[in-house]
C-alpha positions in Angstrom: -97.6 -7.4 -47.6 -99.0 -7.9 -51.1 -98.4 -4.1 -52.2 -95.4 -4.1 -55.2 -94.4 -0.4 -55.7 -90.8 -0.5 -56.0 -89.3 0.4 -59.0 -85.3 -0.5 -59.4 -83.2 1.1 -62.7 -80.0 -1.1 -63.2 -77.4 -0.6 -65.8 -76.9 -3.8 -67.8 -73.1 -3.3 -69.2 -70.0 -2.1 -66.9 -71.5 1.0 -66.2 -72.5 4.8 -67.9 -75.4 3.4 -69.6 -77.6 6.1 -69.3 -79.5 5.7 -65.9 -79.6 9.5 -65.4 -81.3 9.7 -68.9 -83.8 7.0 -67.7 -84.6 8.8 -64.9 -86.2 11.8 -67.1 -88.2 9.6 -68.7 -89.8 8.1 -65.6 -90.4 11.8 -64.0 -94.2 11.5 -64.3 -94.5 8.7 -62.1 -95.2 10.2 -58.2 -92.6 8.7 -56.4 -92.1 9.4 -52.7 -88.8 8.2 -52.1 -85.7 8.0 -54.6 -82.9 5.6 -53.0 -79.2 5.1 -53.7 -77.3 3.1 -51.6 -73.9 2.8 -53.6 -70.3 4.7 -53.3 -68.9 7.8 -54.9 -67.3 6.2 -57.5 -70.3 5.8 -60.0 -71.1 9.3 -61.0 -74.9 9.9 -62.9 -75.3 12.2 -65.1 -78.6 14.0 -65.7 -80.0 16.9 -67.8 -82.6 19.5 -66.6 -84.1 22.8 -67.5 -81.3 23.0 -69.9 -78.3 22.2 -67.4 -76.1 19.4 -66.7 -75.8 17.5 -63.2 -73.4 15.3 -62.0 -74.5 13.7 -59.0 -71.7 10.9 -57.0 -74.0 10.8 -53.8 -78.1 12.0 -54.1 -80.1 10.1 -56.1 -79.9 11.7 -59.3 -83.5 11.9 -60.1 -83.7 15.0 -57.2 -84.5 17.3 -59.5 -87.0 15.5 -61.5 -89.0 14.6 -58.1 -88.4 17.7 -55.8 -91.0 15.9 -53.6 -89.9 12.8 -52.8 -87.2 12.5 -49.9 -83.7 11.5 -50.8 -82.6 8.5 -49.1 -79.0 7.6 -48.6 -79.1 3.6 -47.2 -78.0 1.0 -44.9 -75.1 0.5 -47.7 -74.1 3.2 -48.8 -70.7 5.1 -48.9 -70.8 8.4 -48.3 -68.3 10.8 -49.5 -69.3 13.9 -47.2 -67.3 16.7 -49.4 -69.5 15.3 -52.8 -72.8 15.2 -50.3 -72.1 18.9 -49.5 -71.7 19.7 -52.8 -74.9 18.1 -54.2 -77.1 19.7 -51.4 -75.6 23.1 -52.5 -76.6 22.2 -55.9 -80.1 20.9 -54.6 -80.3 24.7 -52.6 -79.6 26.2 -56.1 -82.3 24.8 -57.9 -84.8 25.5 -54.5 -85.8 22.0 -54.6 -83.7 21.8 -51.4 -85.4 21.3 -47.5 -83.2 20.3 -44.3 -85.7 17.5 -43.6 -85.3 15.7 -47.7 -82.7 14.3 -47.3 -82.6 10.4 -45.0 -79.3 8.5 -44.0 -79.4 5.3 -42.7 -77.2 5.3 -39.2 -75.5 2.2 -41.0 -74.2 3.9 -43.9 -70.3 4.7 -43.7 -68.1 7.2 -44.6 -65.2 7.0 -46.8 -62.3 8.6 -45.7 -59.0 10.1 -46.3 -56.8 6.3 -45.6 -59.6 4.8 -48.3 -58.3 7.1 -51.0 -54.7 6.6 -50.1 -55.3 2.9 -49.5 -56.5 2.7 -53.0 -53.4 4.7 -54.8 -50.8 2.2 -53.2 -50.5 3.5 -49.7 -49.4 7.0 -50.7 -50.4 10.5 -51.4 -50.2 11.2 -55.2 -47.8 13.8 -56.1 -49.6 15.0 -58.9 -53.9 15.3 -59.1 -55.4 14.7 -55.9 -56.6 11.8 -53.7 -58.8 10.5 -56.4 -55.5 10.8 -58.7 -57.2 13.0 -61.3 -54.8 14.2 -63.3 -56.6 17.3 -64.3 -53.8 19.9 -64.8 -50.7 17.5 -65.4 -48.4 18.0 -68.0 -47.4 14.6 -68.2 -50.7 13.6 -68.9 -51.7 15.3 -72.2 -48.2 14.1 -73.8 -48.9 10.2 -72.8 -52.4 10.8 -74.5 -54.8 10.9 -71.8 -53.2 8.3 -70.0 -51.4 7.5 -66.6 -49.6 4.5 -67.7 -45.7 5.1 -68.7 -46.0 8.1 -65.8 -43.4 8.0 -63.1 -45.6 9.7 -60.8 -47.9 6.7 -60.7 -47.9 4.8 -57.4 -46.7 1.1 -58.6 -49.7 -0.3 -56.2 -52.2 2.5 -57.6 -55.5 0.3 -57.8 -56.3 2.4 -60.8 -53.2 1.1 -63.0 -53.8 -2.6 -61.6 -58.0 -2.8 -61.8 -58.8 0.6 -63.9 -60.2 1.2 -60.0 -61.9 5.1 -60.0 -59.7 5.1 -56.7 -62.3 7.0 -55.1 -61.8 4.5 -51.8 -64.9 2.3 -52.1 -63.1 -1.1 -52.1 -60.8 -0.1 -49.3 -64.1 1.4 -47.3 -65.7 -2.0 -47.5 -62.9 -4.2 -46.7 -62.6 -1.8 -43.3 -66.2 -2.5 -43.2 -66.0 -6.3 -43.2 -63.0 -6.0 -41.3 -64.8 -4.6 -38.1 -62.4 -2.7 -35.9 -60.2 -5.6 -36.1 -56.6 -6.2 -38.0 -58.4 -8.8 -40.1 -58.3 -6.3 -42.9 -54.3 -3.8 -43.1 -54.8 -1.7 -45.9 -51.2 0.4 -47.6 -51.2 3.7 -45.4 -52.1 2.5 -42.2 -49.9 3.4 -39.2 -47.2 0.9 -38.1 -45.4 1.7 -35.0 -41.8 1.3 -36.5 -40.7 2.0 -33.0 -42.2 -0.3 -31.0 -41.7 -3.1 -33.6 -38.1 -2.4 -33.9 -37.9 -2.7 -30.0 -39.7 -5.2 -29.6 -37.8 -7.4 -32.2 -34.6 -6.2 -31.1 -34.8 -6.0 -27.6 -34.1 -2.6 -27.5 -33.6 -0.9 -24.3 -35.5 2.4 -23.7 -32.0 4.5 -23.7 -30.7 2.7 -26.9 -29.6 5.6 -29.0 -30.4 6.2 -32.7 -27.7 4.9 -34.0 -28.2 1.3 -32.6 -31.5 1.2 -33.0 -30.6 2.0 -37.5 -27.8 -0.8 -37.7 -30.6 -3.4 -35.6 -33.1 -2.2 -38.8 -31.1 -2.2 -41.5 -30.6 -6.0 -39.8 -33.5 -6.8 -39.4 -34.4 -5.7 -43.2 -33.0 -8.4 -44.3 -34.8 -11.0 -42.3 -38.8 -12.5 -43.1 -41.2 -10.0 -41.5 -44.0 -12.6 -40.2 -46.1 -10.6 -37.4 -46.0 -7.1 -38.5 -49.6 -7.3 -38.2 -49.4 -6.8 -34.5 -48.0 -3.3 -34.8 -50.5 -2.0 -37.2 -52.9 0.2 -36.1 -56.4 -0.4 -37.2 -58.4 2.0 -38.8 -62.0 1.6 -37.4 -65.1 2.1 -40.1 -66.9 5.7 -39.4 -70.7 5.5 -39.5 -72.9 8.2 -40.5 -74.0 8.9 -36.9 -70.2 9.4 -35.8 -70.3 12.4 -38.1 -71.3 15.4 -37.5 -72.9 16.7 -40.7 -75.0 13.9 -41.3 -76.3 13.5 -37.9 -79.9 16.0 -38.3 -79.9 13.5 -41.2 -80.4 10.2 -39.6 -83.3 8.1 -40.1 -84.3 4.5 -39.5 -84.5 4.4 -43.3 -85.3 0.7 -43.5 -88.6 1.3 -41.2 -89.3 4.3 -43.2 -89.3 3.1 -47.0 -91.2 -0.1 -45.7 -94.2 1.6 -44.4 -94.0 4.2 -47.9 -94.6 0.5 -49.0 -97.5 -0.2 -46.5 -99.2 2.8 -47.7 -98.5 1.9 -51.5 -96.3 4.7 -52.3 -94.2 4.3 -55.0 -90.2 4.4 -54.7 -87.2 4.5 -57.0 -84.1 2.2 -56.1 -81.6 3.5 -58.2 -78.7 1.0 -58.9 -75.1 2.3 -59.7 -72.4 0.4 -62.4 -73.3 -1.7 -64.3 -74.2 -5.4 -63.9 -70.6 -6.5 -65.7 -69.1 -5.0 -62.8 -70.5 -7.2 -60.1 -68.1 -8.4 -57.8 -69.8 -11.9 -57.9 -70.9 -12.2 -61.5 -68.5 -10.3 -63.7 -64.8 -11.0 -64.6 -62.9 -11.9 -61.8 -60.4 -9.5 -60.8 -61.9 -6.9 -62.8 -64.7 -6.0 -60.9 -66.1 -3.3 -58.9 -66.5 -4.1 -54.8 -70.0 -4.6 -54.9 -72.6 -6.9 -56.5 -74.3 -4.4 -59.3 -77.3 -6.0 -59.8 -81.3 -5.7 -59.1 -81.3 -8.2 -56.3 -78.4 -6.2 -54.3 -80.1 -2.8 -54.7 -83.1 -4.6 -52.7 -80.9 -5.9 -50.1 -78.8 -2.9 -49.6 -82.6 -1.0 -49.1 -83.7 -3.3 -47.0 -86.1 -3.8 -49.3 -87.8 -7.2 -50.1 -87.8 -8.4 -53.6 -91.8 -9.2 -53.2 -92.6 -5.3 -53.1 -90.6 -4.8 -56.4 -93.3 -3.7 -59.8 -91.0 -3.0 -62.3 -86.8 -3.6 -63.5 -86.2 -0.6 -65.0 -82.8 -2.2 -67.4 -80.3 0.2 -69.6 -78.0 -0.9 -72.0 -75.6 1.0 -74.8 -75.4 0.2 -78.5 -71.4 0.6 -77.8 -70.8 -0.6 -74.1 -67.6 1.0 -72.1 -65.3 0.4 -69.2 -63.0 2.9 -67.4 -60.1 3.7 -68.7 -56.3 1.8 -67.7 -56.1 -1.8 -67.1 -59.9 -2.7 -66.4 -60.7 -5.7 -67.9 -62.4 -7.4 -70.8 -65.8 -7.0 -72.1 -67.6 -10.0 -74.5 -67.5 -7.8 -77.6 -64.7 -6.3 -79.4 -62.3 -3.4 -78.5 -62.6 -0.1 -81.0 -61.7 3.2 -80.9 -63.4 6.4 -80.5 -62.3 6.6 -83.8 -64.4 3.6 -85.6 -67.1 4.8 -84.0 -67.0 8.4 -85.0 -66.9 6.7 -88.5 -69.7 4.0 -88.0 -72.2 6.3 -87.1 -70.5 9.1 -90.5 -70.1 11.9 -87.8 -69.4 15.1 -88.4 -67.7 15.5 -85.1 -65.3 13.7 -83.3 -67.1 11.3 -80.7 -65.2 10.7 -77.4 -66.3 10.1 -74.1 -64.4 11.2 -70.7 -65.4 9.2 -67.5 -67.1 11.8 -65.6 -65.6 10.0 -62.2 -61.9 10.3 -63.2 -61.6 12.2 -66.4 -60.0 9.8 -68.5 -61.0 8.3 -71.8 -63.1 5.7 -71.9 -62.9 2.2 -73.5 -65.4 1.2 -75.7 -66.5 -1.7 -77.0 -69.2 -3.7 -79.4 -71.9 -5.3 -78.1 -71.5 -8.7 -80.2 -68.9 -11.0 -79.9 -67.8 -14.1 -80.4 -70.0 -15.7 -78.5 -73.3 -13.4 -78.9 -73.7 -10.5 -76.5 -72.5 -12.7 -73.9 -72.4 -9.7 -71.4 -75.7 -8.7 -72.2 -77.7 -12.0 -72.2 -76.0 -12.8 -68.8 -77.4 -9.5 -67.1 -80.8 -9.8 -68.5 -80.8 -13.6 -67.1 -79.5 -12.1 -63.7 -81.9 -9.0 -63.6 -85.2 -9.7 -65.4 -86.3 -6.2 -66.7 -89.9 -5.6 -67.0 -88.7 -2.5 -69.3 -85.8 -1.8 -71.1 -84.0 1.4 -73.0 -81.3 1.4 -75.5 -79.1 4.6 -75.4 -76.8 5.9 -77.7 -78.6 5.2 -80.9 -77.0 8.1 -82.6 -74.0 5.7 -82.5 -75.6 4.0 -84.6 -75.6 6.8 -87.2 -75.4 10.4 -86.7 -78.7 10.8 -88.7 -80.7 9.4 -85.9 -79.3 12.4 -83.4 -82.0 13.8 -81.6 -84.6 11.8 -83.5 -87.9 11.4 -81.4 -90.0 8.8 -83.5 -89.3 5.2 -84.8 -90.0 5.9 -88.3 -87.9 8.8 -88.7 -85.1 6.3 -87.8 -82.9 5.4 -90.6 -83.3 1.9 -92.4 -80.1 0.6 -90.8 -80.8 1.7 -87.0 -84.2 -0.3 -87.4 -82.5 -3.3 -88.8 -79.9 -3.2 -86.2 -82.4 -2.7 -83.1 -84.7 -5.2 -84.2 -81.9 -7.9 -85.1 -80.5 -7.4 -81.8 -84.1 -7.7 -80.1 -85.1 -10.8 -82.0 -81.1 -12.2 -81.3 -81.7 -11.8 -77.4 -85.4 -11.8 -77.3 -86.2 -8.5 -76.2 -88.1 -5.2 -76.8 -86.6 -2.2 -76.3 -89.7 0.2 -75.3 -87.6 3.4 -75.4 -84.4 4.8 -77.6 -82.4 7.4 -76.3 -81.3 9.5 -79.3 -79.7 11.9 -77.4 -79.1 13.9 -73.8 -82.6 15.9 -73.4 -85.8 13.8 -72.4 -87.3 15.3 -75.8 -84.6 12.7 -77.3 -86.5 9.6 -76.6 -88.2 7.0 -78.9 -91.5 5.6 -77.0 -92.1 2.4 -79.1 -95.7 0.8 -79.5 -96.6 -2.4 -77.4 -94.4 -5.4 -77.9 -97.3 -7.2 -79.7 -97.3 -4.2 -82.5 -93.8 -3.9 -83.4 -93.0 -7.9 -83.5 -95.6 -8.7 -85.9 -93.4 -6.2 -87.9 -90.0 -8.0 -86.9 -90.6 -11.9 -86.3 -93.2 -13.4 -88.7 -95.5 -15.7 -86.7 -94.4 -14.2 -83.5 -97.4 -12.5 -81.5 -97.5 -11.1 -77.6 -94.8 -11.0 -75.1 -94.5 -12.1 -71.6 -95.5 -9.2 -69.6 -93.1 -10.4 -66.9 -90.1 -11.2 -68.1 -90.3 -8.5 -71.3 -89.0 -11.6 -73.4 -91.1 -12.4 -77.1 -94.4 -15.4 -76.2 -92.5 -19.0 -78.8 -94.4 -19.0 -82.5 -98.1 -20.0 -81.8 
């Protein structure tokens, strides 16, 4: 019960921080299990042997660990047609077997009525159930943006949240629901017949014509108890499917006695802490807490076994694009930041889940990196990375050592550490694994950075007060 070799990596803005690049770095470490247990709608991104991997299901360090088992668990949300095409992509690389891959009998599957649920109740008549509009005209002349668009469902969760629409909320809220009508989502069946009859008092041989004046009626009357003609949509588990059934496993039994034997495992979070459902801004959240503590309890998984919090945050953090919500720091444009960091090159960024421009912000604010000091307080990292340094300036692209850093990045890093009492341990200058800064211990570089300041707390990563 004492052994702690559980590793979690948790994104510490609203998401796209760079877990996938994180998970390069860690590839020497011989884990035996990589978990996931979130939705579809957080994609990771990772690079390897010179190719680029999307990954919405599989944890996406499967390439880096073609030993370990892939585990899907007790909470996650399975997409099967984004499974399928991961293990195809898992067969290309040969790091694929049929007995890798584990799925915990508790984990759902999101289906068609989530999808249309989450764009208003309808079928989108342009894109396709995750409203991508990848080949529409309409599109490209509103500037990469849905909004103004006829063809936009009014109760689209994407133009109300900046939802990915991929069905997650409306999968859990059939989940909590449990079979009954506690939950009616838009695009459910209602029995328009029997309601009408029943309302009505319709006789069985009332023709069609009396049954259209009693509607048009009863239209204009206060609809109370149309809950009792809706037909509820019961949750599908993984074991009611198929495809996934050779994949079932007890996975909770199974990644406990990996811990028995001391075997390490990766939980590997999905979002970003802003995005909690419980801790970020309300209304403007994913469906899920996004946080260290979750990724545990989703597992099954006890805090106790956990040895390090692997935490990731940008220099410039994002949200989705649309009507998504605020972030503590300041809204800018693709545009200011192609300037900050004197690019020679346009920099943009498309969400990889919905193809849409992303918003970006600064990490300051007001108020300090109110965002940031919040999900360090709520996650505790042991170790933490800082991606997108060539944001910072385009000189530092692809830079692999702290000195070759310009001047400016180095004052910026190490205000911002010393600001939130921090140490970054490694920089991500770019995609590749090569383009990673490994910094000395904590009690090197401060001496360099705080006057008077020696050590750090080896638990919390956070800087030991002036002796």
């Amino acid at each position: 019960m004492t052994n702690r070799c559980v590793d979690i990596l948790v994104g510490l803005n609203a998401g796209s921080e760079g877990k996938g690049k994180y998970m390069s770095i860690l590839s020497d470490v011989p884990y035996a299990a990589l978990v996931r247990t979130g939705g579809p709608n957080a994609a990771h991104t990772v690079e390897f042997d010179n190719r680029h991997f999307v990954f919405h299901a599989i944890p996406c360090g499967a390439f880096h660990f073609p030993k370990a088992k892939v585990v899907l668990g007790a909470n996650a949300q399975i997409d099967i047609e984004y499974l399928k095409r991961e293990i195809e992509l898992l067969k290309e690389g040969g790091v694929w077997d049929e007995h890798r891959l584990l799925i915990d009998p508790n984990a759902v599957i999101i289906d068609p009525i989530d999808k249309i649920a989450e764009n208003g109740g309808c079928m989108p008549s342009c894109g396709d159930l995750y409203f991508h509009p990848i080949d529409c005209n309409k599109h490209t002349e509103l500037g990469g943006t849905c909004f103004g668009c006829g063809e936009l469902p009014v109760d689209s969760a994407w133009a109300k949240l900046g939802s990915t629409t991929h069905g997650v909320g409306a999968n859990a809220a059939r989940k909590a629901a449990r079979g009954t009508k506690m939950c009616v989502l838009p695009g459910q069946e209602l029995d328009l017949n029997t309601y009408v009859r029943s309302k009505l008092e319709c006789s069985e041989d009332a023709n069609f014509d009396d049954i259209a004046e009693a509607m048009l009626e009863l239209l204009e009357k206060p609809v109370t108890d149309w809950g009792e003609f809706i037909k509820p949509e019961p949750i599908r588990y993984a074991e009611d499917d198929e495809f996934l059934r050779p994949y079932l496993c007890d996975t909770v039994e199974f990644l406990n006695a990996l811990i028995d034997t001391d075997e390490s495992i990766l939980l590997e979070g999905t979002q970003g802490a802003v995005l909690s459902l419980h801790h970020g801004y309300r209304g403007k959240t994913t469906s899920r807490d996004t946080n260290s503590s979750n990724w545990c309890a989703d597992a099954g998984i006890s805090p106790f076994a956990v040895r390090d919090i692997y935490g990731v945050t940008r220099t410039f953090p994002i949200r989705v694009a649309g009507n998504s919500g605020p972030m503590s720091g300041r809204e800018i444009t693709w545009e200011e930041i192609t300037e900050h960091a004197n690019s020679p090159e346009p920099i943009v960024e498309i969400t990889t889940a919905t193809k849409r421009k992303r918003r970006v912000f600064t990490l300051d604010g007001p108020e300090g990196p109110k965002d940031l000091r919040k999900a360090l307080n709520i996650n505790r990292p042991t170790k933490l990375m800082l991606s997108f340094i060539d944001y910072l300036s385009y000189e530092d692209r692809h830079k692999q050592s702290w000195d070759s850093l310009t001047q400016e990045t180095r004052d910026w890093i190490t205000t911002l550490e010393t600001k939130m009492e921090v140490f970054f341990k490694y920089l991500s200058t770019g995609p590749d694994v090569a383009h990673t800064i490994i910094r000395k211990t904590p009690g090197e570089i401060i001496g360099q950075v705080q006057t008077g300041s020696e050590g750090c707390d080896p638990i919390l990563n956070r800087h030991a007060p002036p002796k």
